[in-house]
C-alpha positions in Angstrom: -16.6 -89.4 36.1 -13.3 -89.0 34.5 -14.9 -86.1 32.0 -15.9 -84.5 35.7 -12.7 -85.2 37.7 -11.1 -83.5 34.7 -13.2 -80.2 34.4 -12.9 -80.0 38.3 -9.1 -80.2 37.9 -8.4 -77.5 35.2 -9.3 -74.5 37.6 -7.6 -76.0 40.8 -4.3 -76.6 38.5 -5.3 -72.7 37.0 -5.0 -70.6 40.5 -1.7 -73.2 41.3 0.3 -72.1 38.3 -0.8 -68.3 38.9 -0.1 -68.4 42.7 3.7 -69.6 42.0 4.1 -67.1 39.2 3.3 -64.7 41.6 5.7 -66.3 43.9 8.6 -65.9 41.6 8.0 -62.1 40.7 7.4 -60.9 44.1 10.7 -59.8 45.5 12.2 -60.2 49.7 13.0 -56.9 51.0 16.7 -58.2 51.0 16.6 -58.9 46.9 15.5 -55.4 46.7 18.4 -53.9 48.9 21.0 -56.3 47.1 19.7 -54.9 43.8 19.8 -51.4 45.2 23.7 -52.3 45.9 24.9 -53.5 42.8 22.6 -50.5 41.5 24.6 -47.9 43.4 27.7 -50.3 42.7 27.4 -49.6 39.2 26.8 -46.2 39.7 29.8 -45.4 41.9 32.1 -47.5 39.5 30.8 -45.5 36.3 31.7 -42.3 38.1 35.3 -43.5 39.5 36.1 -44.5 35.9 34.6 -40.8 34.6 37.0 -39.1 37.4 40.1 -41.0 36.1 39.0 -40.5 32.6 39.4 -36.6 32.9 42.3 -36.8 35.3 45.4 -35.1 34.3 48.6 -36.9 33.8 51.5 -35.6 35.4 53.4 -35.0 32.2 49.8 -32.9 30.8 50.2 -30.8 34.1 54.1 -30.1 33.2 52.9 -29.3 29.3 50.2 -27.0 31.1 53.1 -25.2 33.0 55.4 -24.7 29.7 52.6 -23.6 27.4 52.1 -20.5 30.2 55.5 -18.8 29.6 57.6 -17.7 26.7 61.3 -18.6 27.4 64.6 -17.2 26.1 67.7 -18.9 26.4 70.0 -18.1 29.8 73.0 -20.9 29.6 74.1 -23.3 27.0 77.0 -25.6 27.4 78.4 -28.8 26.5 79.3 -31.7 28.2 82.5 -30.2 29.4 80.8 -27.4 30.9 82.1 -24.6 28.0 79.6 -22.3 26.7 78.3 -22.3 23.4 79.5 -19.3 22.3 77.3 -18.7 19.3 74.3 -19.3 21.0 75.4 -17.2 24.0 76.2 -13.8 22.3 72.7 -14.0 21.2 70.8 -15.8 24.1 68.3 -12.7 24.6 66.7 -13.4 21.4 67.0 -17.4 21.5 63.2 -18.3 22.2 61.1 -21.4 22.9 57.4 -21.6 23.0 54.7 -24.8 24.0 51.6 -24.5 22.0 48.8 -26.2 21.1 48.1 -26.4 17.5 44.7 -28.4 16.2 44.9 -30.5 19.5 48.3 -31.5 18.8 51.5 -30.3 21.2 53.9 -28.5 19.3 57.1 -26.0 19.9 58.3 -22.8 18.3 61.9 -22.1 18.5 64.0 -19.2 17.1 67.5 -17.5 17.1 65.8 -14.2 16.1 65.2 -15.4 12.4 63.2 -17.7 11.3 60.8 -19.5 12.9 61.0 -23.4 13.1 58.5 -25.8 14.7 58.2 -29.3 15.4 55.4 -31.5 17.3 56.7 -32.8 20.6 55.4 -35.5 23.0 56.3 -35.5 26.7 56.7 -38.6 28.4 58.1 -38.7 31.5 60.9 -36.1 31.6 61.9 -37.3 28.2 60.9 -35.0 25.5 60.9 -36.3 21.6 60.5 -33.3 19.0 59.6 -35.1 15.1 61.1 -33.5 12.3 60.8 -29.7 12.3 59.4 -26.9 9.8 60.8 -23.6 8.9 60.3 -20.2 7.8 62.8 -19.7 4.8 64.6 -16.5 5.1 67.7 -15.7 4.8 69.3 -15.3 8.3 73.3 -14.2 7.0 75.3 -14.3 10.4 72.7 -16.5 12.0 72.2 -19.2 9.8 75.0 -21.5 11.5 73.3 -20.9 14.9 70.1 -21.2 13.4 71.1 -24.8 12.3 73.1 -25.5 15.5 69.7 -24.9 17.4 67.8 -26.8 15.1 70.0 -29.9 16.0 70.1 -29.5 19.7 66.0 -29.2 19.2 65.6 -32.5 17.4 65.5 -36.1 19.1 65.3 -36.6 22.5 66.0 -34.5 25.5 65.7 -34.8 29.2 63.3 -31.9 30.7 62.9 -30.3 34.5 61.4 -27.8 35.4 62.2 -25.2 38.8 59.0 -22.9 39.9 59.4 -19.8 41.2 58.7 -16.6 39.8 61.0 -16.8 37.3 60.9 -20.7 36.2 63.8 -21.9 34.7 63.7 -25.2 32.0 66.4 -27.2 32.1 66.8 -29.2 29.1 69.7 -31.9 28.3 70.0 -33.0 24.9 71.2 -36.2 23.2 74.5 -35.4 22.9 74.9 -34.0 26.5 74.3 -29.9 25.4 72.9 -28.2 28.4 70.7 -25.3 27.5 68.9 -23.6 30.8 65.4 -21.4 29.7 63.9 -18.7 31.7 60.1 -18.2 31.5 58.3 -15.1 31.2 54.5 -15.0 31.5 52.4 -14.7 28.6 49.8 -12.4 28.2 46.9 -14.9 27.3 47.8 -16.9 30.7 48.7 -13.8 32.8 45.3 -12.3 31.9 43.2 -15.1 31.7 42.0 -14.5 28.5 42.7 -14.5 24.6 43.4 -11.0 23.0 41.7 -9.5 20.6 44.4 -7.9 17.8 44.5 -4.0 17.3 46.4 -2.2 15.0 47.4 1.2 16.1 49.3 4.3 13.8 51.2 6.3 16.5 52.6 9.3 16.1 56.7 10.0 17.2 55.1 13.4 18.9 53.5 13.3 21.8 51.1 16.4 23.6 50.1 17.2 26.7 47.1 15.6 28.0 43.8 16.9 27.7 42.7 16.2 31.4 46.3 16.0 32.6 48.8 19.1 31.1 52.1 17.7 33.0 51.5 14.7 31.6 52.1 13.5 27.7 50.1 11.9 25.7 51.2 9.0 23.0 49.0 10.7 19.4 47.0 7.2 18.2 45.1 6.3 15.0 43.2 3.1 15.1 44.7 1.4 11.7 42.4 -0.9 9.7 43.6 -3.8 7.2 42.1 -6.3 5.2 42.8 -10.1 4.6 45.5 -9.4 2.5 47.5 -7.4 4.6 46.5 -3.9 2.9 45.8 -1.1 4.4 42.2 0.0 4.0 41.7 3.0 6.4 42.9 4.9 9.2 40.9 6.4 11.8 40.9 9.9 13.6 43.8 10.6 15.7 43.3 10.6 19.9 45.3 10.2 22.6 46.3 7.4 24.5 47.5 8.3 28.2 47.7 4.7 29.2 50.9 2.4 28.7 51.9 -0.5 26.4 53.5 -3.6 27.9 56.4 -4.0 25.9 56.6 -1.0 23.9 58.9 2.0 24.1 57.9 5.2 22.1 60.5 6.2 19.8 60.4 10.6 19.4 62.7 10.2 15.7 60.0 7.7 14.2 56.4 7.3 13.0 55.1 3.5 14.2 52.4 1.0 13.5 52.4 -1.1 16.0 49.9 -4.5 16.2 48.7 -5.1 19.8 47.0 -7.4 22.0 44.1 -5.9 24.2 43.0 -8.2 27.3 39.8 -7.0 28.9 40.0 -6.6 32.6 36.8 -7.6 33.7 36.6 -10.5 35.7 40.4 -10.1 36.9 39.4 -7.0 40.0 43.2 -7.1 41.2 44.7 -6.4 37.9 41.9 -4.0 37.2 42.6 -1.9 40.9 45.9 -1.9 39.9 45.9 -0.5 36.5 42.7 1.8 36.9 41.6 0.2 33.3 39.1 -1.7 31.7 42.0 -3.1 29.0 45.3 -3.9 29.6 47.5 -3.2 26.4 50.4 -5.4 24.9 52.9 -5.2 22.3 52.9 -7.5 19.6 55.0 -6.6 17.0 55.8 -2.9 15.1 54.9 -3.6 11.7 56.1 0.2 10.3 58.3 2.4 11.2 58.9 5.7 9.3 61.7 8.2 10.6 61.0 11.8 11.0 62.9 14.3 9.6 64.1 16.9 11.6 63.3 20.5 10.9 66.7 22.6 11.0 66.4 26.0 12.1 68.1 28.6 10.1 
């Protein structure tokens, strides 16, 4: 009897333990919607955090602002409100610039000289510059301004900044020196693009247009150089009827200029305006040759 109550037993206990087993792994339609919740809990919260991790700071917004401009100097004073005459009688060619150099935010400064730069951070409105780099030339009459700038440039400084279509950047240094930029546009922001660098021989005689006889034409040669800086050719001279932002032909004085060319596709109201595919821009003139006048005898 007790061998048979104990083979009767096994199967009974069997379908007991598999019946609560099945119990415990079957699910109430409320689990299943309070899973679903912390599911889409989990969910919502990974995406809140993603959406604050690629928000922009307010001080990245400002940096964003005063990388899109190039600004020269308009005022500079000192605590007592008198100008800095040294840095005033040359303010048009004072220039600051924001860049972004190998992910890290740096300035370019200049009295018309050399050029020195420094990394910056931002924080706040206080902006700390580190120790600053410099070309090494010799600058003669500008080398005290030079060095005056360079101080006002290093440390800390107090920034605002006024929109409008001229922004102006007001910046108060350590030692109470006001110095008031005005912004001008770049070309990379204005056109939405990066340039692509052209080199261009042009001629200080200009003809009339082929398809236009009242109108001149600049004379161009497309101007080729290698990594070295040499010249290595120089195409086949055509005219240019367009214009050159920045550039002002000069008749007493063969020029090689290097330029910025900013395709126009993809910006239609720049493009309707200019007629173009290419807007043109002046970098810098890297030759200039004068012509010698013929004397009639």
């Amino acid at each position: 009897m007790k061998s048979s109550l104990q083979i009767t037993l096994l199967p009974t206990l069997l379908v007991v333990s598999l019946a609560l087993s099945a119990c415990q792994k079957a699910s109430s339609p409320n689990d299943i919607e309070a899973q679903n919740d912390g599911d889409n809990n989990s969910i919502a919260d990974s995406m809140s955090a993603a959406t604050a991790a690629v928000a922009i700071s307010p001080e990245q917004q400002i940096i964003d602002s005063l990388s899109k401009y190039r600004w020269t100097l308009d005022t500079a004073y000192n605590s007592n409100k008198q100008p800095l005459t040294s840095l005033m009688t040359i303010k048009d060619q004072v220039t600051l610039s924001f860049n972004d150099y190998q992910g890290q935010n740096t300035i370019n400064y200049s009295v018309g000289c050399n050029t020195m730069s420094a990394a910056y951070q931002l924080q706040g409105d206080t902006f700390t510059t580190e120790n600053s780099m410099s070309t090494k030339m010799s600058c003669a009459d500008l080398n005290s301004t030079e060095n005056r700038l360079n101080e006002l440039m290093e440390g800390d400084s107090v920034l605002s900044l006024a929109d409008g279509d001229t922004p102006l950047l007001t910046q108060v240094t350590s030692d109470a020196v006001t110095l008031v930029w005005t912004g001008r546009m770049t070309s990379q922001a204005k056109y939405h693009s990066k340039g692509e660098t052209l080199f261009w021989s042009i001629s200080a005689q200009t003809k009339h247009c082929i398809g236009d006889s009242s109108q001149q034409c600049l004379q161009i040669k497309p101007v080729t150089y290698d990594e070295q800086g040499v010249k290595v050719s120089e195409g086949k001279e055509v005219e240019f009827a367009g214009t050159i932002e920045g550039y002002q032909h000069d008749k007493n004085h063969d020029e090689v200029l290097r330029l910025q060319r900013y395709r126009l596709e993809g910006n239609e109201n720049l493009a309707k305006v200019s007629d173009a595919k290419y807007a043109y821009v002046l970098d810098t003139v890297i030759e200039s040759t004068v012509i010698e006048s013929t004397v009639v005898e």
